[in-house]
N, C-alpha and C positions, 0 to 999 in steps of 0.2 A: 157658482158663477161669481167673477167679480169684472170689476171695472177700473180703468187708470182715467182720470176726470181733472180737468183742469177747470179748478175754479179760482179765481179772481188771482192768476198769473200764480198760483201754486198747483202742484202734480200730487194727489189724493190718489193711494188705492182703495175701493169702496166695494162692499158689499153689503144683500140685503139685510136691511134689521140693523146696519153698523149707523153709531153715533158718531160722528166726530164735527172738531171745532176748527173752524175757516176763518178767513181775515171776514172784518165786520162787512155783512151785506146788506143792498138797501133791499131790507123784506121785511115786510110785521110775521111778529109772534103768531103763528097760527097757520102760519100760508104756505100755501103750495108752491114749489118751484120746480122748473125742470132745466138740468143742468145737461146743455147739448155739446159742449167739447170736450167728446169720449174720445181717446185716444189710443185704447188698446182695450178689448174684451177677453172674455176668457172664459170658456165653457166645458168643462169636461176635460180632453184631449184637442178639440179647439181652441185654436185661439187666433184673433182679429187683429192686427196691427193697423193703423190708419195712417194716411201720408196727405198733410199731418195727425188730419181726422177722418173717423169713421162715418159714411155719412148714411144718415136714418136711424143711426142708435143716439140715445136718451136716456138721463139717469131721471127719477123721480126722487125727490126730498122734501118733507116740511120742515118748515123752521124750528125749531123746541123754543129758542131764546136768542139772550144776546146779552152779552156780561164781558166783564174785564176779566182778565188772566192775573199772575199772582204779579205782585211787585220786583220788578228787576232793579237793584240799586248799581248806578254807575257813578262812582269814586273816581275823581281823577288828583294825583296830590306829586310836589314836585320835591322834596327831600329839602332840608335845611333852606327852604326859601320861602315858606307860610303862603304857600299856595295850596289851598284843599278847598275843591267844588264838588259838591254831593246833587246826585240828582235822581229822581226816581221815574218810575214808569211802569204803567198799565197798556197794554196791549189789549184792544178789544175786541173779541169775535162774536162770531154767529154759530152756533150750537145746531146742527143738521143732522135728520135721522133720514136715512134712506129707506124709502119707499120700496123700490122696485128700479130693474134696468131691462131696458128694451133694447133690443138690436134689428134695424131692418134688415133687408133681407140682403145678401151679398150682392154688390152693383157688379155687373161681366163687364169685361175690359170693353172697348170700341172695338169693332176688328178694323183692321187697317183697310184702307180702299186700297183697290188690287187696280195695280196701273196697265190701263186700257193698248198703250203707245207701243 
């Protein structure tokens, strides 16, 4: 079983037991989260599509941590004019172990009201 989960304006394929690292979330080390814009499940031969979300399915995750990424160095330099600016950067996420993924139960469409006139 997996899940397609949008967290903080990025699209995550995630399943149980998987580790992965997201832009920095405000959560302490330790804590539980439950990530609700599931956008696509997937079970077997089923599978869930949501417009744009699935509503009653749930990812479960704790937080592991929260660290910087490796260093990106951005060079920018103009050729025979002594312009050269160097700059760095760290990127920092949040480190998520997924819990478990819940899906309610399929919502049945509205049926249409049948005109009386």
């Amino acid at each position: 079983m997996y899940a397609v989960v949008d967290i903080a304006g990025s699209q995550v394929k995630v399943q149980e037991g998987d580790r992965i690292r997201v832009s920095r979330l405000k959560a302490e080390a330790g804590e539980k989260i439950t990530l609700d814009r599931v956008l696509m499940v997937s079970q077997g031969e089923e599978t869930r599509i949501g417009t744009p979300r699935i509503d009653g399915a749930a990812v479960e995750a704790s937080v592991m941590g929260h660290g910087q990424d490796k260093k990106v160095v951005v060079f920018k330099m103009k050729r025979r004019k002594g312009y050269r600016r160097k700059r760095g950067h760290r990127q920092p996420f949040t480190e998520l172990r997924i819990d478990g993924i819940s899906v309610g139960a399929p919502s049945e469409a509205p049926e249409e009201a049948e005109n009386g006139a």
